[in-house]
Every structure is written in C-alpha cells, then in structure tokens.
C-alpha positions in Angstrom: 71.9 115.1 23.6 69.0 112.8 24.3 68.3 112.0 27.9 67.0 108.4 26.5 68.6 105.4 24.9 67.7 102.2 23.1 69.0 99.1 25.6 68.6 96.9 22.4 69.2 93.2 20.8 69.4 92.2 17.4 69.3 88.7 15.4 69.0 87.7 11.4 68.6 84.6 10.2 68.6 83.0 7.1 65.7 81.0 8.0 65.2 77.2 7.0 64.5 77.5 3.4 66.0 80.6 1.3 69.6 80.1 0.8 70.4 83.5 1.4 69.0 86.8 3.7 67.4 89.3 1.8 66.8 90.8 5.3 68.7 94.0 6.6 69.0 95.8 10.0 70.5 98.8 12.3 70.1 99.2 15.8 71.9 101.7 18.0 71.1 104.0 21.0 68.9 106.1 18.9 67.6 103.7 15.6 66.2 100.6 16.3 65.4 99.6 12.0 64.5 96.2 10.1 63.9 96.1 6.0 62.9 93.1 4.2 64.1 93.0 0.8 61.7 92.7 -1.6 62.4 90.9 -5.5 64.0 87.9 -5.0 66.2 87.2 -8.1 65.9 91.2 -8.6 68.1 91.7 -6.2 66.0 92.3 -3.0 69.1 91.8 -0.4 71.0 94.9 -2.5 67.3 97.4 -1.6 67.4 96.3 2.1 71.1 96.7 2.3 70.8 100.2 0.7 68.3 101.6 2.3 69.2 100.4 5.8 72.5 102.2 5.4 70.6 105.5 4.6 69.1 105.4 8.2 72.8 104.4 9.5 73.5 108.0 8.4 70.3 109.3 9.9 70.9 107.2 13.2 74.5 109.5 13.6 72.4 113.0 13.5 70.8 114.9 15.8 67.6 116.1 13.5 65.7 118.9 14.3 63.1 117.4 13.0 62.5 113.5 13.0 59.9 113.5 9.8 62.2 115.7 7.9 65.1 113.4 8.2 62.8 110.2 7.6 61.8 111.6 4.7 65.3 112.9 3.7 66.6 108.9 4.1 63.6 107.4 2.2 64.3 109.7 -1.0 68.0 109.1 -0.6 66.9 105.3 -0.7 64.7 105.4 -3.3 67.5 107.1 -5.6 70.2 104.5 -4.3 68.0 101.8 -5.9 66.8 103.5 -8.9 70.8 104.3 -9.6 71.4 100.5 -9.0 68.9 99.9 -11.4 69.9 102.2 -14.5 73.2 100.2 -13.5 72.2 96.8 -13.1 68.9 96.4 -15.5 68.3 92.8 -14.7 67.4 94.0 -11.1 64.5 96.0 -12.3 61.3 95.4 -9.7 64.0 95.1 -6.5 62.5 97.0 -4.0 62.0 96.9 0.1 60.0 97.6 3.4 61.3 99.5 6.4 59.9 99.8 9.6 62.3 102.3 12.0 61.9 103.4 15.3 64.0 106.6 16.2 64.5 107.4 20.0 65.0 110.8 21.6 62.9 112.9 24.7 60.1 113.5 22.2 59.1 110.2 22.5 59.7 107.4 19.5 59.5 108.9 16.0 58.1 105.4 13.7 58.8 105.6 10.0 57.2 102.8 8.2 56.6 101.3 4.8 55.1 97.6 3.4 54.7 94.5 6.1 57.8 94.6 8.5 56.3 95.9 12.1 56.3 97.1 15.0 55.1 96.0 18.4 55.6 97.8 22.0 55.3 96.5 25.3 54.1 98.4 28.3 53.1 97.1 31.3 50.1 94.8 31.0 49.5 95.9 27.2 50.8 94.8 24.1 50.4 96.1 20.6 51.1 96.1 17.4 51.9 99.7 16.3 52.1 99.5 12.6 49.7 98.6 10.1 50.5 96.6 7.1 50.5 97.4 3.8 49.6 94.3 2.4 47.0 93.0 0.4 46.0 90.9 3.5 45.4 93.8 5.6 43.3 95.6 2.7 40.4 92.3 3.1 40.9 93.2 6.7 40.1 96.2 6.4 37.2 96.0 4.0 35.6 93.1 6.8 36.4 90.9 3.9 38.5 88.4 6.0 39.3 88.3 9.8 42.8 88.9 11.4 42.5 85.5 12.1 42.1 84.5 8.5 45.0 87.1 7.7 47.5 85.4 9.4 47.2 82.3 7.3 46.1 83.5 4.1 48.7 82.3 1.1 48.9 86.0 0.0 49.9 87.0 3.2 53.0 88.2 1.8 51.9 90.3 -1.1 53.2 94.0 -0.2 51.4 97.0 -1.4 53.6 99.5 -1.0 57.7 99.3 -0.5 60.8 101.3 -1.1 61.4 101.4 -5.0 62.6 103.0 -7.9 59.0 104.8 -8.1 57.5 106.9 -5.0 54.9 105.8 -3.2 54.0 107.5 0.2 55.4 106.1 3.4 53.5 106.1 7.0 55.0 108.7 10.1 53.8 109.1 13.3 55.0 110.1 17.2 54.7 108.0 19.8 55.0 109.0 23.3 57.5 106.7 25.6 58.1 105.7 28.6 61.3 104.4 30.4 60.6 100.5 31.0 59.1 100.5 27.8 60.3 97.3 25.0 59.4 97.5 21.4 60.2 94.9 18.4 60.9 95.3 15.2 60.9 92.8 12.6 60.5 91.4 9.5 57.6 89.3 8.1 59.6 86.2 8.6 58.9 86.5 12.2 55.4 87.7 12.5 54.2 85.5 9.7 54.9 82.1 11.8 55.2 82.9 15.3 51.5 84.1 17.1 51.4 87.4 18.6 50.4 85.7 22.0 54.3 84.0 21.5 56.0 87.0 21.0 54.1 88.6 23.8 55.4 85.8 26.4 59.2 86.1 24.9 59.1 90.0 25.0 57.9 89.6 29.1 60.0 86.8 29.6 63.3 87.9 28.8 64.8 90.7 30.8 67.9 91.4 28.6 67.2 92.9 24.7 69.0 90.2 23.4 68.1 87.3 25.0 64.5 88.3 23.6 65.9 88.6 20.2 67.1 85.5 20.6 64.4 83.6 21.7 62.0 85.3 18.9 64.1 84.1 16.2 64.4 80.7 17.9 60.7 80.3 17.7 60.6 81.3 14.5 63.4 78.2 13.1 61.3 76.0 15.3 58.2 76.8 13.0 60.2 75.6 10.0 61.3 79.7 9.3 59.9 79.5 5.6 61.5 82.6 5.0 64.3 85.0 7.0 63.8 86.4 9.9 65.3 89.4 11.7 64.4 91.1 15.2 65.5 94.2 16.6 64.2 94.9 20.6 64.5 98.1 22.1 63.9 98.7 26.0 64.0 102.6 26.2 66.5 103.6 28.9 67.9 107.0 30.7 71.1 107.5 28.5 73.9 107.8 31.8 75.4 110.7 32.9 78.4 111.8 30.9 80.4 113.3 34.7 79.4 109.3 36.0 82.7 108.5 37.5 83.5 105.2 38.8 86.9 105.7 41.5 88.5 102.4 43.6 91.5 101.8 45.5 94.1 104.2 45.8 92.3 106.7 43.7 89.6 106.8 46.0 91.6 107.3 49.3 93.6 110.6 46.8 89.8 112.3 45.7 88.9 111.7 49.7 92.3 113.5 50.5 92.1 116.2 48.3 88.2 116.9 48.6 88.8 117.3 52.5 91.7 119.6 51.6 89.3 121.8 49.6 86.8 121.9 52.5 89.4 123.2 55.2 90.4 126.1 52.6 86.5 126.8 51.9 86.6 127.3 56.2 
C-alpha cells in the first residue's frame, strides 16, 4: 500500500454556452484524471465517459507497473469506442483527450493525450507539465507563433491527437513528488480562458483542494466559460496509519487501566 495519497477537489461545469458537458473526470487517493470529449454531435460526452471509466478500473489496482496499466486502459478505451461505434454508426469521428495523474511512493506516474493538462505547484514554482497536442502548440513549436499568440489563436482548440477508434501514440512520463506538492488537472475549457498567472494565485491561495477547484471554475464562468470546464486538484499527502487509533472518555480511562496492568506483570 502506498505511503502517499491524493488530498484532492473536483468541479464540472457545463460552462455558459454548450447545453450539455462533454467533459469527464475521476479523482481518488491514487487517480487524479480529466478527459474532454471530443466530436460534438458524434457523441463526444459517450468517449470521455468511456474512457474515464477505464482508469476508474485502473485507479482500484495496485500495478506493478504504472506505464503497463496506462497503456492497458488506453487500448481498453480505444476498443470501448470503436465497439460504440460499429454500434452506433452516426457517432463515427467521437473521440477524446485524457490527461491522468497516478499517485504512489514512486512519485506521480502522468499519462497524457490531446490538450487537457497538467500543472504542479511547488513552492515558489509553477508549471505546466504537459504539452499539448494541438495544432497551436505545433506553430509554437516551429517559432511560428508565440505562447502568447497561442493562447488566443481561433484554432486553439484543434487537437492533434485523442483517444479514438484508430491508435495514435499517447505521452508517459515519471515525475518525482513531494509531500506539500498541488497539481491541476483540467480540461481546455479552463486553461483556454483563465491566464496561467490566475490559476497560479487560486492554486496558492486556497489551502483546501476543493476550495481551489472551486475558485478555478469560478473564474472560468466569470470569463463567459465558452465551453465546459472541469478541474481536478491534488495536494499529495502521507496516506494515515492504518493502527491510528483515536480513544476518549471511558475507553481511555479502560486502555490506561489495562496497559498499567500489563506493565506490573512485565515486572
């Protein structure tokens, strides 16, 4: 059993626009995970909703090996939406990003796939740990445009690679932790409207998980939340002891009895 934990906070939203959330989500003491359906009218919601509850099944596992069990979840995924598909014809094209963050004493184990990312906070720094796969990112890349420009470019959204019916390659890395350390995950409808400099000030201002969650998505319905918008944050934590016992009252006065009894025999 892991000696860490995700401390975590979670919020979806439906935003200001869409009339319904093609967004999906699982957070837990080990998975912290956000996809963003992908499809619209192809049934995007059905690809984040399936593939999220792949990595529920993964989040109840103790892998031997993270990137085994990543991979595992994603090809489950992929099948689950391909089967929909041969099903369901008119939902051809649906596909979906993930971005999930496994905990355990290894450090964080970060599966990731299209635009939804992941940021961490330690200390004084604050990053972004994934990298898009977006066309946006690919002008970055090639100095075409600046991050600057990125962030308002209309093509911002166009993915480049997703969870579909056809394999493409998805990104995995380890990540050492420490305890004190807070990540976010989320989907673009968060990191598309609300600066990083925002969700740096939220993150440090809020002590609980979920009061951060709540004030990201907050910020992102004040900006008019064009499209939804789901957060996961994760502080990692020592998991407690499973001997912690907590004795009042009269129970206390019987173990103080009894443990003084022991002693005197022990003499």
């Amino acid at each position: 059993m892991s000696d860490l934990r995700w401390n975590y906070g979670a919020r979806t939203d439906v935003g200001e626009v869409r009339d319904h959330n093609e967004d999906a989500y699982h957070a837990n003491r080990r998975l912290i995970a956000v996809a963003d359906g992908v499809g619209g009218a192809a049934a995007g919601e059905v690809a984040s909703s399936l593939t999220i509850a792949q990595m529920a099944k993964l989040a109840h596992r103790d892998p031997a090996s993270a990137a085994a069990q990543f991979d595992a979840a994603v090809e489950h995924a992929r099948a689950d939406i391909r089967e929909h598909i041969e099903q369901h014809p008119d939902s051809e094209g649906m596909a979906t990003t993930l971005t999930g963050l496994w905990l355990d004493d290894e450090g964080v184990h970060l599966v990731h796939i299209g635009d939804s990312r992941a940021y961490q906070l330690r200390g004084d720094d604050f990053a972004q740990i994934t990298t898009d796969d977006s066309y946006v990112q690919h002008l970055v890349d090639e100095g075409a445009i600046t991050k600057a420009e990125a962030a308002t470019h209309p093509y911002r959204s166009a993915v480049t690679r997703v969870i579909q019916a056809n394999e493409l390659p998805h990104h995995y890395e380890d990540r050492p932790v420490e305890v004190g350390d807070r990540f976010l995950v989320c989907s673009d409808g968060l990191s598309d409207y609300v600066a990083e400099d925002v969700l740096e000030t939220a993150l440090r201002n809020c002590q609980d998980p979920q009061d951060a969650a709540d004030a990201l998505v907050k910020h992102a319905l004040a900006e008019g939340a064009p499209d939804n918008v789901t957060v996961v944050v994760g502080d990692v934590e020592p998991a407690p002891s499973p001997f912690h016992w907590v004795v009042a009252g009269a129970g206390a006065v019987a173990l103080a009895i009894i443990a003084i009894l022991f002693l005197t025999l022990l003499r």
